[in-house]
C-alpha positions in Angstrom: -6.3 -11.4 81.8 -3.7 -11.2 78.7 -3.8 -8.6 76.2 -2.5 -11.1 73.6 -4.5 -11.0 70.1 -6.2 -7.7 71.6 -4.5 -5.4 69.4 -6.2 -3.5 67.2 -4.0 -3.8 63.6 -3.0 0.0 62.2 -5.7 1.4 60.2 -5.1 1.9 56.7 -5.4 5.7 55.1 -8.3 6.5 52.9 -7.6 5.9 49.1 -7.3 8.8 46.8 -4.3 10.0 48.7 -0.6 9.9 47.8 1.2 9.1 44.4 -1.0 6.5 42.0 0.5 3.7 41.9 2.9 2.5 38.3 0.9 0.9 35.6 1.1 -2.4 35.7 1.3 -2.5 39.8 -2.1 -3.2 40.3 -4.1 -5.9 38.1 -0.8 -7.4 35.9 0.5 -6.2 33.1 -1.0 -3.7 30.7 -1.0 -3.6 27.4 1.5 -1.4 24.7 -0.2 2.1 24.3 0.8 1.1 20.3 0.3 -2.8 20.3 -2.9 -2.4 18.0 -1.7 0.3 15.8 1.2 -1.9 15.2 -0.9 -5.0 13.8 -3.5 -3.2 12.0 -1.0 -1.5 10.0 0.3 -5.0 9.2 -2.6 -6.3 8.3 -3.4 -3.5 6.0 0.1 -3.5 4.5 -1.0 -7.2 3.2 -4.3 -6.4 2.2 -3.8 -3.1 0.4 -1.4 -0.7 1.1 2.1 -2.6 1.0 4.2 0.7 2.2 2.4 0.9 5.6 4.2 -2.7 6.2 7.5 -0.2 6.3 5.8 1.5 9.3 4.7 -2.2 11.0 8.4 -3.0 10.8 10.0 -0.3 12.6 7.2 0.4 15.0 7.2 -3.3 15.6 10.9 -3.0 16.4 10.9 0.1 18.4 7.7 -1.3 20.6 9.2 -5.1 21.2 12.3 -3.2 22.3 10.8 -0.9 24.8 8.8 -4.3 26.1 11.7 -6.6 26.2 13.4 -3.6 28.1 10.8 -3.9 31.1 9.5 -7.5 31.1 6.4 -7.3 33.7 4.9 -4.0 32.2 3.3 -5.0 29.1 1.5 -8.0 28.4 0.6 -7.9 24.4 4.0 -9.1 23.3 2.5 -11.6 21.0 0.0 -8.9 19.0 3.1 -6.7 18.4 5.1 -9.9 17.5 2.3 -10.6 14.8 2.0 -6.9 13.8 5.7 -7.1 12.9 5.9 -10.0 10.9 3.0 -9.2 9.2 4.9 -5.7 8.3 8.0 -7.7 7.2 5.5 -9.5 4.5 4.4 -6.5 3.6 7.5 -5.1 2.8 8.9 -7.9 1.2 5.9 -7.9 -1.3 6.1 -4.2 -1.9 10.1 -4.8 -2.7 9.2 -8.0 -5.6 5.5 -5.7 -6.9 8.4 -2.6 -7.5 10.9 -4.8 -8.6 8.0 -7.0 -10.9 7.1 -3.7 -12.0 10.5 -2.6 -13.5 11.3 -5.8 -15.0 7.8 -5.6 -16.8 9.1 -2.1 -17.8 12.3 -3.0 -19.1 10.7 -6.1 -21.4 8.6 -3.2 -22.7 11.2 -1.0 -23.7 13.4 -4.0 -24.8 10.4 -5.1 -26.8 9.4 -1.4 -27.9 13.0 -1.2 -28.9 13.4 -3.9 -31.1 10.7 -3.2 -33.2 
């Protein structure tokens, strides 16, 4: 008689044991701890508070950064993407509301002035 395919395969340690495993290593990617935070303060930079678009930017930079630096880790690329852009927005209409705001200002002196 052979012995061949008789072997019994090793048996595998109960879980629970050990280091856990890296996030990410089990189930795909995972998603930025700051992904959300990131494109909720760009929303909210467009719909009413344009200085929290400031924030969007540079978290949005600091976040795609860290992502871009380990590819497989995070998956939500695109919501921090969108978070970011929607900061730029922001920022850019907070920069032509302040300048709006001073050229209205300066016709009112210039107008006040004249008088």
């Amino acid at each position: 008689m052979s012995d061949y395919g008789s072997t019994l395969p090793p048996s595998q340690p109960p879980g629970g044991y050990g280091a856990p495993p890296p996030p990410g290593a089990m189930g795909g990617p995972i998603d930025h701890p700051r992904g959300m935070l990131i494109l909720i303060l760009g929303v909210l930079s467009l719909i009413c508070c344009s200085p929290l678009g400031i924030a969007a930017w540079v978290m949005g930079n600091n976040a795609l950064r860290e992502i871009d630096a380990m590819p497989g880790r995070y998956g939500n690329r695109q919501i921090v993407q969108i978070g970011r852009i929607l900061g730029i927005i922001g920022t850019v209409l907070l920069i032509l509301s302040v300048v709006w705001i001073f050229f209205l200002g300066g016709l009112a002196v210039l107008n006040g002035s004249s008088n």
